[in-house]
FIDREN-806372 format. One line per 2 residues: for each residue x, y, z of N, C-alpha, C. Coordinates in Angstrom, 1 decimal. Example, Ala and Ser with C-alpha at 12.3 -4.5 7.8 and 13.67 -1.06 7.14 Angstrom:
BEGIN
13.2:-5.7:7.8:12.3:-4.5:7.8:13.2:-3.3:7.8 ~ 12.8:-2.2:7.1:13.7:-1.1:7.1:12.9:0.0:7.9
This chain:
BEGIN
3.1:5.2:-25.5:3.6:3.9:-26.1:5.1:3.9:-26.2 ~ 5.7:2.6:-26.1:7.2:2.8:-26.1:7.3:1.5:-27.1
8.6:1.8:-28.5:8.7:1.0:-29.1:10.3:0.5:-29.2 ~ 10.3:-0.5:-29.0:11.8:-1.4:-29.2:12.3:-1.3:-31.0
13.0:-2.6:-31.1:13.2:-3.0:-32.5:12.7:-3.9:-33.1 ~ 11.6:-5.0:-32.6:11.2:-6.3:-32.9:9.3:-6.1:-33.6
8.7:-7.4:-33.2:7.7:-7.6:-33.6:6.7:-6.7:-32.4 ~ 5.6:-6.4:-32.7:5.1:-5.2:-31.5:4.3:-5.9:-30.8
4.2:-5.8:-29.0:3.6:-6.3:-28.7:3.2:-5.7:-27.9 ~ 2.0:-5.7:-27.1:0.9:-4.8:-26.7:0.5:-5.2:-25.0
1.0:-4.4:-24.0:1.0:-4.9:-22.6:-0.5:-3.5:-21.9 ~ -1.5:-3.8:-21.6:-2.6:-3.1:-20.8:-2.4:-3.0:-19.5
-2.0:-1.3:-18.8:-2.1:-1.2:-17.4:-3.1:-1.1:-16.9 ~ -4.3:-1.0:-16.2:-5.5:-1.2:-15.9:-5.4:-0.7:-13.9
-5.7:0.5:-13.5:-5.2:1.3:-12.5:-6.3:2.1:-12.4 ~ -6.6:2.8:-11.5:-7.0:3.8:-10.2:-6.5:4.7:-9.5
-6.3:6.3:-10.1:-5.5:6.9:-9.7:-5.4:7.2:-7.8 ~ -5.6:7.8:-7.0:-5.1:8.0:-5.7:-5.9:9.8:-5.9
-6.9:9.8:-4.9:-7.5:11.1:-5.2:-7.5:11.6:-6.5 ~ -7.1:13.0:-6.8:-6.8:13.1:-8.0:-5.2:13.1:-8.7
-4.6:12.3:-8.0:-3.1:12.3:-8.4:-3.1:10.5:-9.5 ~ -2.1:10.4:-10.6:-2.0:9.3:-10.8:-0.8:8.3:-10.4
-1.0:6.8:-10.5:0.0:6.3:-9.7:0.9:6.1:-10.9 ~ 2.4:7.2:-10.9:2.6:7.2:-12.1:4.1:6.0:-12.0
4.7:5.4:-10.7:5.1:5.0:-10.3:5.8:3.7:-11.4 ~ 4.6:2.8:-11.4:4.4:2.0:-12.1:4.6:1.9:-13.9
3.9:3.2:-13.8:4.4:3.6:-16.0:5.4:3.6:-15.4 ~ 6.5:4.4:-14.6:8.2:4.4:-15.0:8.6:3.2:-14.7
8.5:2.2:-13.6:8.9:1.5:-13.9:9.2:0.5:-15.1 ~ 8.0:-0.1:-15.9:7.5:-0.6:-16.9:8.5:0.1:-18.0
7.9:1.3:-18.3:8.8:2.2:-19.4:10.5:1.5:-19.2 ~ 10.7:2.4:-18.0:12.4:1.9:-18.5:12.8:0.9:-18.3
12.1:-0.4:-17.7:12.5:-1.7:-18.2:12.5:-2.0:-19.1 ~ 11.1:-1.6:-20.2:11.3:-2.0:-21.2:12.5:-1.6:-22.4
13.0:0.0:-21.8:14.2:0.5:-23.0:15.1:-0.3:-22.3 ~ 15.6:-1.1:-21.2:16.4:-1.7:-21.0:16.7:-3.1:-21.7
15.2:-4.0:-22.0:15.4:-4.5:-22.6:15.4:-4.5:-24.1 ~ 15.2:-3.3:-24.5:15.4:-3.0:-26.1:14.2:-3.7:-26.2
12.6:-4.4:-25.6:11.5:-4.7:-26.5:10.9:-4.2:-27.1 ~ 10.0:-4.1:-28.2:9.3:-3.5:-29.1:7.8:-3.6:-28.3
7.3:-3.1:-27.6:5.9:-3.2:-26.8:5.6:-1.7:-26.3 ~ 4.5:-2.0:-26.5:3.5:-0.6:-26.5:2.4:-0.6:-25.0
2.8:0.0:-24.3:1.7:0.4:-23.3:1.1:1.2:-23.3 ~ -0.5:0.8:-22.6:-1.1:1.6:-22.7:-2.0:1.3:-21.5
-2.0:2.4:-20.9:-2.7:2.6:-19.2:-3.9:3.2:-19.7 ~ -5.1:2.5:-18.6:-6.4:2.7:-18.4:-6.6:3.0:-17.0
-6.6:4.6:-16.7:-6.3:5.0:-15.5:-8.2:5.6:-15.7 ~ -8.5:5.7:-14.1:-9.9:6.7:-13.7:-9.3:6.9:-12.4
-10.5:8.0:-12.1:-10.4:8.1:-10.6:-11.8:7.8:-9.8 ~ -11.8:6.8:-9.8:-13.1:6.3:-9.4:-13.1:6.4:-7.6
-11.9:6.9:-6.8:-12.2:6.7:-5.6:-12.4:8.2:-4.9 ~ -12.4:9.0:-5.7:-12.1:10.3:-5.9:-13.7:11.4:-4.9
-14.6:11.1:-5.6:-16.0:11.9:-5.9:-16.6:11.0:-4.7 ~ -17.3:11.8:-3.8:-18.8:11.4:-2.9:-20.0:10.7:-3.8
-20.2:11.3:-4.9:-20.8:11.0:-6.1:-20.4:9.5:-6.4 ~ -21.5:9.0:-6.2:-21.1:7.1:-6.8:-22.0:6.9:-8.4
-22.3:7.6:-8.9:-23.2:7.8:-10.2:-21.9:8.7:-11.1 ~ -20.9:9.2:-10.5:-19.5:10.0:-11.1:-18.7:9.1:-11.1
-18.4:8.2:-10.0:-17.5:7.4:-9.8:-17.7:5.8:-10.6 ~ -19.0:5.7:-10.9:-19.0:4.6:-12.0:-18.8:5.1:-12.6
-19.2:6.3:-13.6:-18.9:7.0:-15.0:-17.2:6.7:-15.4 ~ -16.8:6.8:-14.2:-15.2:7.2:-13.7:-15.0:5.6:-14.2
-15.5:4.6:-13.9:-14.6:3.7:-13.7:-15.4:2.5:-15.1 ~ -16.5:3.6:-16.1:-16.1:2.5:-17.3:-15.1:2.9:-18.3
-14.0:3.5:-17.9:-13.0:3.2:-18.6:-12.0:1.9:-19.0 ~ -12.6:0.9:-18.1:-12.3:0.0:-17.9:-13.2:-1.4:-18.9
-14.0:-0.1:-19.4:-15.4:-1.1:-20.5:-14.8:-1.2:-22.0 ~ -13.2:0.4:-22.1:-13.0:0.5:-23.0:-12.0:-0.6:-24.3
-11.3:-1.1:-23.4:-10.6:-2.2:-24.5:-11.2:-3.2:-24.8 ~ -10.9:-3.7:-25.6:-11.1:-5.1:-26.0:-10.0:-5.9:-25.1
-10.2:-6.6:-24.0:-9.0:-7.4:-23.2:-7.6:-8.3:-23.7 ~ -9.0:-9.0:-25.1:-8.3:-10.1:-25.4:-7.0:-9.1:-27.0
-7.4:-8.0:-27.3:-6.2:-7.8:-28.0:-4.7:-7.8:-27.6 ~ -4.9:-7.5:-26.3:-3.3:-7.5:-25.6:-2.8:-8.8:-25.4
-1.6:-8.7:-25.6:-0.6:-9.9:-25.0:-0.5:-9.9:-23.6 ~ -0.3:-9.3:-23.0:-0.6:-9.3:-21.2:-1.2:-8.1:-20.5
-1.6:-8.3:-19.8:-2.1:-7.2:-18.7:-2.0:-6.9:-17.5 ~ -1.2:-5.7:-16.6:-1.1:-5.3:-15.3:-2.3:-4.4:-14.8
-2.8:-5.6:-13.7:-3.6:-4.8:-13.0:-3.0:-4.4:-11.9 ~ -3.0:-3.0:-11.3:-3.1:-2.4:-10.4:-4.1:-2.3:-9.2
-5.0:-2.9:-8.7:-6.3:-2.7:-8.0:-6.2:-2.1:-6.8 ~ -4.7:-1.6:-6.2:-4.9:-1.6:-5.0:-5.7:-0.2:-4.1
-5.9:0.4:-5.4:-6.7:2.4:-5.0:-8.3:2.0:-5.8 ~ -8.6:0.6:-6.0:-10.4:0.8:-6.2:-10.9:0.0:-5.0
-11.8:1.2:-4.5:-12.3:1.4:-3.2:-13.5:0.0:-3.6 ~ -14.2:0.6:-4.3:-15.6:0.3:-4.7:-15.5:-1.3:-4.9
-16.1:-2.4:-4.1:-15.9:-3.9:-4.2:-16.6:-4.3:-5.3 ~ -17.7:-3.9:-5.8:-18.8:-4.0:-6.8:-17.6:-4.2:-8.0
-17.1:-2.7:-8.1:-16.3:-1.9:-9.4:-14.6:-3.1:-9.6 ~ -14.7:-3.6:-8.3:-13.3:-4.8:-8.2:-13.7:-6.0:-8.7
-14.5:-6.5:-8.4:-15.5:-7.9:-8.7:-15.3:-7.5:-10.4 ~ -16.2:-6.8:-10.7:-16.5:-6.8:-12.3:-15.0:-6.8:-13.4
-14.1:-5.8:-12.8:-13.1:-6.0:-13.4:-12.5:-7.4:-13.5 ~ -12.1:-7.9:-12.7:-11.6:-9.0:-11.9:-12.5:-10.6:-12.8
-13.8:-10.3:-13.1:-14.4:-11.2:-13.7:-13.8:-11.0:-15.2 ~ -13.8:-9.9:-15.6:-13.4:-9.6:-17.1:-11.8:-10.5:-17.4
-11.3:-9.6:-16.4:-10.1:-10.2:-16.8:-9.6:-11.7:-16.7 ~ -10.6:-12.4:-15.8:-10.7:-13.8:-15.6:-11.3:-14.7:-16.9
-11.9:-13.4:-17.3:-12.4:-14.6:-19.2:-11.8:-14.1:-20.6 ~ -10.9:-13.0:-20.0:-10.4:-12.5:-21.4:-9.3:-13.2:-22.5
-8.7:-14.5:-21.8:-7.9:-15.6:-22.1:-6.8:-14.6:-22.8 ~ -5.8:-13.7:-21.3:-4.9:-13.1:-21.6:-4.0:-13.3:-20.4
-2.8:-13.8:-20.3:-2.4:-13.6:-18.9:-2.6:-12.0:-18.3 ~ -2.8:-12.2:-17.1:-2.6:-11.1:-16.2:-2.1:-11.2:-15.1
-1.4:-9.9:-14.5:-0.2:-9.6:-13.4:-0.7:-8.7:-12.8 ~ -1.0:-9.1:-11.2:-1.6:-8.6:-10.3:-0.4:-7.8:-9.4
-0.8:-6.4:-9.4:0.5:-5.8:-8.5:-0.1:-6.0:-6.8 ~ 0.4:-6.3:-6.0:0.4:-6.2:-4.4:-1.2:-6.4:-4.3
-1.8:-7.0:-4.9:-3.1:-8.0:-4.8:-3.4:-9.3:-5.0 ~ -3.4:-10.1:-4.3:-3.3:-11.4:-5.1:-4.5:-12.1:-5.2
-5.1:-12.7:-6.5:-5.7:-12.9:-6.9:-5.5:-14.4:-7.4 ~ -6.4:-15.4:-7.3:-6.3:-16.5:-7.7:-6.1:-16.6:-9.1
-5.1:-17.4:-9.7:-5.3:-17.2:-11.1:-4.6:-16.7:-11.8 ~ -3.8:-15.1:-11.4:-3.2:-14.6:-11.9:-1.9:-14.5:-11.7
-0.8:-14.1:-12.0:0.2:-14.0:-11.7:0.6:-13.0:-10.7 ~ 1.3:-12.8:-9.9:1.1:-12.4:-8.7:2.8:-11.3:-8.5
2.7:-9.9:-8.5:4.1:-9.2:-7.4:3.4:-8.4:-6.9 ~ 4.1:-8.9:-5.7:3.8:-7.8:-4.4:4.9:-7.7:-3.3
4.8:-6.9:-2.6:5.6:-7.1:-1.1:5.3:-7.7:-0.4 ~ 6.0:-8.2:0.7:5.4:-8.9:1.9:5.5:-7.9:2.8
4.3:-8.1:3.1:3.3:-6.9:3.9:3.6:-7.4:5.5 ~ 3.9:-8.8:5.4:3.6:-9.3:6.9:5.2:-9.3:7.8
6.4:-9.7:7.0:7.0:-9.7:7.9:7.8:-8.4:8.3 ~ 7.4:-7.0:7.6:8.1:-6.2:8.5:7.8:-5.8:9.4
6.0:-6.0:9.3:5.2:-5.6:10.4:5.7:-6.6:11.4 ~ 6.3:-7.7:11.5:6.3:-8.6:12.9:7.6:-8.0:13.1
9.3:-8.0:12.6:10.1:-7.4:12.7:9.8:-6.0:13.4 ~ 8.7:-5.1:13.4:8.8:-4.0:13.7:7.9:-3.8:15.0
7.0:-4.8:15.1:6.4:-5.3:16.7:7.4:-5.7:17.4 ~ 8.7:-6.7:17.0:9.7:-7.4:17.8:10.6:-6.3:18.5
10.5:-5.1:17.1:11.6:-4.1:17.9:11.0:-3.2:19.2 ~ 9.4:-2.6:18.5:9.1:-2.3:19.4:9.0:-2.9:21.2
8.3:-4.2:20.9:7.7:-4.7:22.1:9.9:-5.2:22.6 ~ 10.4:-5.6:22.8:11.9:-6.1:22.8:12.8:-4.6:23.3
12.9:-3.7:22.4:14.1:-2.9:22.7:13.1:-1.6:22.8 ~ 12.5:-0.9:22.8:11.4:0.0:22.8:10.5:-0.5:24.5
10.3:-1.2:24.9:9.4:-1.5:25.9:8.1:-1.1:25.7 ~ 7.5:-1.6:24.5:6.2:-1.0:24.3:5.0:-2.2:24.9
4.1:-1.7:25.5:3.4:-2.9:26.2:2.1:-2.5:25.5 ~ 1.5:-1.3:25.0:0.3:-0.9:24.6:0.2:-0.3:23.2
-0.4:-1.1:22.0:-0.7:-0.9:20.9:-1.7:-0.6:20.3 ~ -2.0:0.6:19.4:-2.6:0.4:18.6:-2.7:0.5:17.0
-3.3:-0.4:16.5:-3.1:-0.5:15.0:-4.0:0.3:13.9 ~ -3.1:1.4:13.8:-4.0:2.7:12.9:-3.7:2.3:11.4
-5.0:2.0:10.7:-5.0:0.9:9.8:-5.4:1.2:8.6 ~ -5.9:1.1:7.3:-6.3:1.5:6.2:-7.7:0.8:5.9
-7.9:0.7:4.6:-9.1:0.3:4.2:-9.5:-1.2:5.1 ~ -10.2:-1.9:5.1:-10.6:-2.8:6.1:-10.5:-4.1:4.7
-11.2:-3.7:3.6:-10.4:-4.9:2.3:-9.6:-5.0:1.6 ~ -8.5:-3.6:1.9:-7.4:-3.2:0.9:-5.9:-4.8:1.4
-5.6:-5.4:0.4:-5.4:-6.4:0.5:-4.0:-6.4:1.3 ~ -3.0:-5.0:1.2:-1.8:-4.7:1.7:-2.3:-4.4:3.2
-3.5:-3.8:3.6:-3.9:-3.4:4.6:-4.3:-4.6:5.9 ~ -4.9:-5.7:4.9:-5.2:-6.7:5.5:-4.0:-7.3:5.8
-2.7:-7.9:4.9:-1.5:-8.5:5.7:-0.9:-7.7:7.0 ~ -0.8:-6.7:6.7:-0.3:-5.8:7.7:-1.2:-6.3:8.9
-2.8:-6.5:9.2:-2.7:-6.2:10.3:-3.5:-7.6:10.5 ~ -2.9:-8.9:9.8:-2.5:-10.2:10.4:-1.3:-10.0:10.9
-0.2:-9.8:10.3:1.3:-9.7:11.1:1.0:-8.9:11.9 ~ 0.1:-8.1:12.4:-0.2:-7.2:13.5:-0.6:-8.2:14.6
-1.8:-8.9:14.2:-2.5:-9.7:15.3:-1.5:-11.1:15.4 ~ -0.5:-11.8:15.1:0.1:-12.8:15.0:1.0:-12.0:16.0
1.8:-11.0:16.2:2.3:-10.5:17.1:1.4:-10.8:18.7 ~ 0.5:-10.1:18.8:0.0:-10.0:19.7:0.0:-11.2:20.2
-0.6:-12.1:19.5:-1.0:-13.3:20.3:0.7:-13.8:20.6 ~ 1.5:-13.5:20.1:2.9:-14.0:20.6:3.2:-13.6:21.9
2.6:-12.4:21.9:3.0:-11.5:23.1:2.0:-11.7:24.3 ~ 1.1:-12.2:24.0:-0.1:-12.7:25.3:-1.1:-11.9:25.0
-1.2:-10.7:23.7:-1.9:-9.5:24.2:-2.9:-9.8:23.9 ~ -4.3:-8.9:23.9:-5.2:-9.2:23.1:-6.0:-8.0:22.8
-7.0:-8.1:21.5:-7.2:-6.4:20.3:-7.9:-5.9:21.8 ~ -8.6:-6.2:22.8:-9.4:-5.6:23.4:-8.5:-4.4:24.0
-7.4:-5.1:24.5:-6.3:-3.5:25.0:-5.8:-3.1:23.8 ~ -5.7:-3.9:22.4:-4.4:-3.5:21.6:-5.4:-3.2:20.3
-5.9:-2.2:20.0:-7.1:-2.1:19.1:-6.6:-2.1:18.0 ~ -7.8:-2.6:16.7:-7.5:-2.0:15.3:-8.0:-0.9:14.8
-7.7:0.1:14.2:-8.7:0.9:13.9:-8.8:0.7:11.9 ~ -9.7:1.3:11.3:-10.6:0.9:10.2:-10.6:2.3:9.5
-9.7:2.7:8.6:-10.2:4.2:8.1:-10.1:4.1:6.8 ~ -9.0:4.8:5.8:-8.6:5.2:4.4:-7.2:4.9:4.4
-6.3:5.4:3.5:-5.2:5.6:3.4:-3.9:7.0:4.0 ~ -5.6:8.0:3.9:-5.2:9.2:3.9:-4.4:9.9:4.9
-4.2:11.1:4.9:-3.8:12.1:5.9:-4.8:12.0:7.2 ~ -6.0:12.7:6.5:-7.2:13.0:7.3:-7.5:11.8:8.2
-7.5:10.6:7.7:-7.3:9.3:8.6:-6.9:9.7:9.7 ~ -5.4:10.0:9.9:-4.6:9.9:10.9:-5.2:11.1:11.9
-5.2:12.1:10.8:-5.9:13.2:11.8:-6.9:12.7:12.6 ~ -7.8:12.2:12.2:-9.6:11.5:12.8:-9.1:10.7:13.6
-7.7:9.9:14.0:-7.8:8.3:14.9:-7.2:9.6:15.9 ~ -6.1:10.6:15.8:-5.5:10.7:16.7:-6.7:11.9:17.6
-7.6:12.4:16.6:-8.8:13.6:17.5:-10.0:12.6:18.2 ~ -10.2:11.6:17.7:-10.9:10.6:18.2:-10.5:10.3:19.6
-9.7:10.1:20.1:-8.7:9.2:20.7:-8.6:10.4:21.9 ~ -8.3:11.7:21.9:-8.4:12.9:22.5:-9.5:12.7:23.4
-10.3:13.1:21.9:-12.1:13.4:22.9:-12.7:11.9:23.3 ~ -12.1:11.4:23.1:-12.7:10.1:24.2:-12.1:9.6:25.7
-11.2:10.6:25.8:-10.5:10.3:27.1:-9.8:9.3:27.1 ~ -9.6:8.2:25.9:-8.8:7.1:26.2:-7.5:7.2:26.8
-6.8:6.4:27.5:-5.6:6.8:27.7:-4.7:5.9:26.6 ~ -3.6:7.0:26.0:-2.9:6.7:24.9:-2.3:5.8:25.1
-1.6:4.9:23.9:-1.0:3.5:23.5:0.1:3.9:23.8 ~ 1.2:3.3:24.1:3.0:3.4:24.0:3.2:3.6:22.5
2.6:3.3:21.5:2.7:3.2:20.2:1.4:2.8:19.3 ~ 1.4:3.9:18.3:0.5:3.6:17.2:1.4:3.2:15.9
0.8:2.0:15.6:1.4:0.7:14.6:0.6:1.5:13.3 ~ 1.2:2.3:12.1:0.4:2.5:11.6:0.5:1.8:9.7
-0.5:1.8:9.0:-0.5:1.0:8.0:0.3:1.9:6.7 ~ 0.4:3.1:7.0:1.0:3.9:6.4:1.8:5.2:6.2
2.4:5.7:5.9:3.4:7.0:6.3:1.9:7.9:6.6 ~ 1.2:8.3:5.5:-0.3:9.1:5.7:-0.7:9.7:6.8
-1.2:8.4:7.3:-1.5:8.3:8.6:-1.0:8.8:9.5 ~ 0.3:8.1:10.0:1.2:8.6:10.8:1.7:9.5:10.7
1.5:10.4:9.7:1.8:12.1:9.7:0.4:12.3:10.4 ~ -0.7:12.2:9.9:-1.9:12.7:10.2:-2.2:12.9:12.1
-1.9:11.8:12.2:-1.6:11.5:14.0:-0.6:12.2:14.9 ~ 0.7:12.6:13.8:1.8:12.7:14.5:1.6:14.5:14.6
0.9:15.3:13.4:0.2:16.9:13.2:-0.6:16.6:13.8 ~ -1.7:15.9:14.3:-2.8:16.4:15.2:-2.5:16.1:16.7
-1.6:15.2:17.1:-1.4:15.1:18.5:-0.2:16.3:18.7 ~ 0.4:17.3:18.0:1.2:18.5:18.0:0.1:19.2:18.5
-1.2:19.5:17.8:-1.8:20.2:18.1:-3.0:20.3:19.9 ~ -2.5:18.9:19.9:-3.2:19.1:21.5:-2.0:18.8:23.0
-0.8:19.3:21.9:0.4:19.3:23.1:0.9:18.3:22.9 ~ 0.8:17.3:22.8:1.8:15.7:22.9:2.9:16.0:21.9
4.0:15.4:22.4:5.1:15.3:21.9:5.6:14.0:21.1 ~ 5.8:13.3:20.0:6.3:12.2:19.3:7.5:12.3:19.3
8.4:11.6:19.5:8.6:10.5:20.1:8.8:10.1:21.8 ~ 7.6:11.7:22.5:8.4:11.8:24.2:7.1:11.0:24.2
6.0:11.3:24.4:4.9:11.2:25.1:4.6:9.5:24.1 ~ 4.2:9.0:22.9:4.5:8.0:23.0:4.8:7.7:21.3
5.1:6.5:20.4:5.8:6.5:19.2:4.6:6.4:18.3 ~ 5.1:6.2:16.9:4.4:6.2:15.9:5.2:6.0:14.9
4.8:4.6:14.8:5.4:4.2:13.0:5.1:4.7:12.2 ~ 5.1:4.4:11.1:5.2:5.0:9.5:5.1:3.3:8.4
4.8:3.5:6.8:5.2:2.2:6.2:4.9:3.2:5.1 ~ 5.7:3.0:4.4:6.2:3.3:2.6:7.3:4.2:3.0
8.1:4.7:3.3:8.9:6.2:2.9:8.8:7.2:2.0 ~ 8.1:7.5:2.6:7.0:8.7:2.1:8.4:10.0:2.2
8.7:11.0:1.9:9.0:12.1:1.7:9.6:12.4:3.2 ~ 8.4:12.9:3.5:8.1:14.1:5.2:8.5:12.9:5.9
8.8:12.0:6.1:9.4:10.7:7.1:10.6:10.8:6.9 ~ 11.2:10.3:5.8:12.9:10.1:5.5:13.5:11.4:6.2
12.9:12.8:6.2:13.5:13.8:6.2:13.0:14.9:7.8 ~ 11.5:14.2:7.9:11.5:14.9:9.2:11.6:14.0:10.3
11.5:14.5:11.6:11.4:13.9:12.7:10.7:13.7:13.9 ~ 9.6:13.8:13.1:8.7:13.3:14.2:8.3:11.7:14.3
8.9:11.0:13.4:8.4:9.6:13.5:9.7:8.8:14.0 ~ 9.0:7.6:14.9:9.7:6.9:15.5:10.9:6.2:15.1
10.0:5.3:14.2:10.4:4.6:12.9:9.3:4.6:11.7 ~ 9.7:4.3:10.5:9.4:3.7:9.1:9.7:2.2:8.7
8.9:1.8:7.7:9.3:1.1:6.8:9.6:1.2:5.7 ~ 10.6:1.6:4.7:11.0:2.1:3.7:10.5:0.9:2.3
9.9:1.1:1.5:9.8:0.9:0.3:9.6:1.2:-1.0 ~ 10.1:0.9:-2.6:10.2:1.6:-3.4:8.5:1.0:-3.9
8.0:1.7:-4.3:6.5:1.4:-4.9:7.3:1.0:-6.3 ~ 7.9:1.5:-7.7:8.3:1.5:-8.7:9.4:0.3:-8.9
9.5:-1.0:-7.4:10.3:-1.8:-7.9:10.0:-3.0:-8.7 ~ 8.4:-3.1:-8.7:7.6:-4.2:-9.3:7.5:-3.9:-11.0
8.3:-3.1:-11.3:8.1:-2.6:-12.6:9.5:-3.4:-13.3 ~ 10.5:-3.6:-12.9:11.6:-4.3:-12.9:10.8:-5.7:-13.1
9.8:-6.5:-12.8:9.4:-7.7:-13.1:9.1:-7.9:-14.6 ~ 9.8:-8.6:-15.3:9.6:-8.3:-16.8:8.8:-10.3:-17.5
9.1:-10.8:-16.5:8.5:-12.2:-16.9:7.0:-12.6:-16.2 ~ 6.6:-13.2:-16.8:4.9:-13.7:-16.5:5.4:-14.8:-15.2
5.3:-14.4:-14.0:5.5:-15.0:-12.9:5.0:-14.5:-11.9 ~ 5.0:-15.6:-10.1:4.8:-14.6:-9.2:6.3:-14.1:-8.8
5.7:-13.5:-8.2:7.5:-12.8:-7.5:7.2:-12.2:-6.1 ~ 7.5:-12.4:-5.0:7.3:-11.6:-3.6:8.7:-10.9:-3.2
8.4:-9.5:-2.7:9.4:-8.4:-2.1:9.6:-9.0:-1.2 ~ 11.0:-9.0:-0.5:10.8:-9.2:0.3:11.8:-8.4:1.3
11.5:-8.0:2.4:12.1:-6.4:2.4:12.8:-6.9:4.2 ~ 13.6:-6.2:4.5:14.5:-6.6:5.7:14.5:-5.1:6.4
14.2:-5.4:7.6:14.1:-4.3:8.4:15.9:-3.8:8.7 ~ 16.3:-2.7:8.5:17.4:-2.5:9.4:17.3:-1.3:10.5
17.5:-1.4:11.7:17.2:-0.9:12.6:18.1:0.1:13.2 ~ 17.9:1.5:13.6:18.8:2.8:13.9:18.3:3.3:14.5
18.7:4.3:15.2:18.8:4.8:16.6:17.2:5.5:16.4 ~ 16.9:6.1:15.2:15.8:6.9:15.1:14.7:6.1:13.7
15.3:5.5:13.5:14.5:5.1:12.4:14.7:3.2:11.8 ~ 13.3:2.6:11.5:13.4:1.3:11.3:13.4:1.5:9.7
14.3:0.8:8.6:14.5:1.4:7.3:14.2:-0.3:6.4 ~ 13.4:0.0:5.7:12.8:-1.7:5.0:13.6:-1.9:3.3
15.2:-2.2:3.0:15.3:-2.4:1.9:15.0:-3.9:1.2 ~ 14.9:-3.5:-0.5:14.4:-4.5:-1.1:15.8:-5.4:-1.2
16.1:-6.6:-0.5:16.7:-7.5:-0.8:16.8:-8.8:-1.5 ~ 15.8:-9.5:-2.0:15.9:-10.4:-3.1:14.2:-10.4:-3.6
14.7:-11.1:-4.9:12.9:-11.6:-5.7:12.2:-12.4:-5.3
């Protein structure tokens, strides 16, 4: 809980941690806005790990944490949805909060109804097809992707297919692929892709730094070289990107900048590609 000087008012995070890690991103942002604005409000996060366990009889146990407040005592509430796997376990939340007659603020999901921050998912992906396909000469894509209803995952790979059709292409040469978030993801598209004889893309478009490590470690391991043999984006600025070198380009963004949103509104990121010799870099430039 964090307390100001005024009348106390009571804001609910409502989250899914990421394996067994929590997305702690979000508390700091929240927290030090709030000491910046000197308010008197008390948070309080309702984290599980509901996406965690093979076990779906653990992972609902996991995820009636979400049975535990009373909705309507809070003054507002951030939901976080973008780490619950389970559509069932999204729906029911999502109905609650739709009758609890409390505003709520949807991070990088948008949801009818509710107040809405997120990034825009779509245009750095087109900015980053322009550079590829334009100064790159890339004729052959494929889009190594995340969850198939993860809502960041889906804009990404409309601004993926709105490219293509610009470009005459079509998914049949220029595939999507359908995995997780994860590491192992990347690992599975790029050992897939091996033992199938396919012959490789000029570039894998991928939905996340994760991945693109995952791809960029397992095509090391069957000899290919990144960035000789062919590229491999990245999206968040993950750590092992900013600092190593095996990726083409990135898209750089702060996860902890939606915490700076202190008013009941929507608000869209909106992020600008700048482009360098080894790397595509995505800063946050206006609300």
């Amino acid at each position: 809980m964090v307390y100001g000087g005024g009348q106390l008012k009571k804001i609910a995070l409502i989250s899914d941690g990421w394996r067994r890690m929590i997305t702690y991103a979000w508390v700091d942002g929240i927290i030090r806005r709030i000491r910046e604005l000197d308010e008197d409000i008390a948070l309080y996060q309702y984290n599980c790990y509901g996406n965690w366990s093979k076990d779906a009889l653990h992972n609902t146990g996991e995820y009636n944490i979400y049975n535990l407040p009373d909705l309507s005592a809070f003054d507002g509430i951030i939901l976080d949805g973008s780490n619950i796997v389970d559509v069932r376990q999204k729906e029911k939340i999502v109905e609650r909060l739709q009758n609890c007659g409390v505003p709520v603020l949807s991070l990088d999901w948008y949801i009818s109804g509710f107040y809405y921050v997120g990034a825009d998912n779509r245009r750095p992906i087109r900015e980053l097809m322009t550079h590829l396909y334009e100064v790159h000469g890339c004729r052959r894509f494929v889009f190594a992707g995340g969850p198939e209803d993860a809502f960041g995952n889906f804009e990404r790979v409309a601004a993926y297919c709105e490219c293509l059709k610009k470009y005459g292409m079509t998914l049949d040469d220029n595939p999507i692929l359908c995995g997780d978030y994860d590491y192992e993801t990347g690992v599975n598209y790029m050992r897939e892709y091996v033992h199938s004889g396919s012959k490789l893309p000029d570039v894998f478009v991928c939905a996340n730094d994760n991945i693109a490590a995952g791809i960029c470690a397992e095509a090391e391991q069957w000899g290919y070289r990144v960035p000789d043999d062919f590229l491999v984006t990245g999206f968040d600025n993950r750590l092992y990107f900013r600092t190593g070198r095996r990726s083409e380009s990135f898209v750089w963004m702060y996860c902890s900048v939606s915490g700076k949103e202190n008013r009941w509104k929507n608000a869209t990121i909106f992020r600008l590609p700048v482009f360098t010799e080894k790397a595509v870099a995505v800063r946050i430039t206006a609300w």
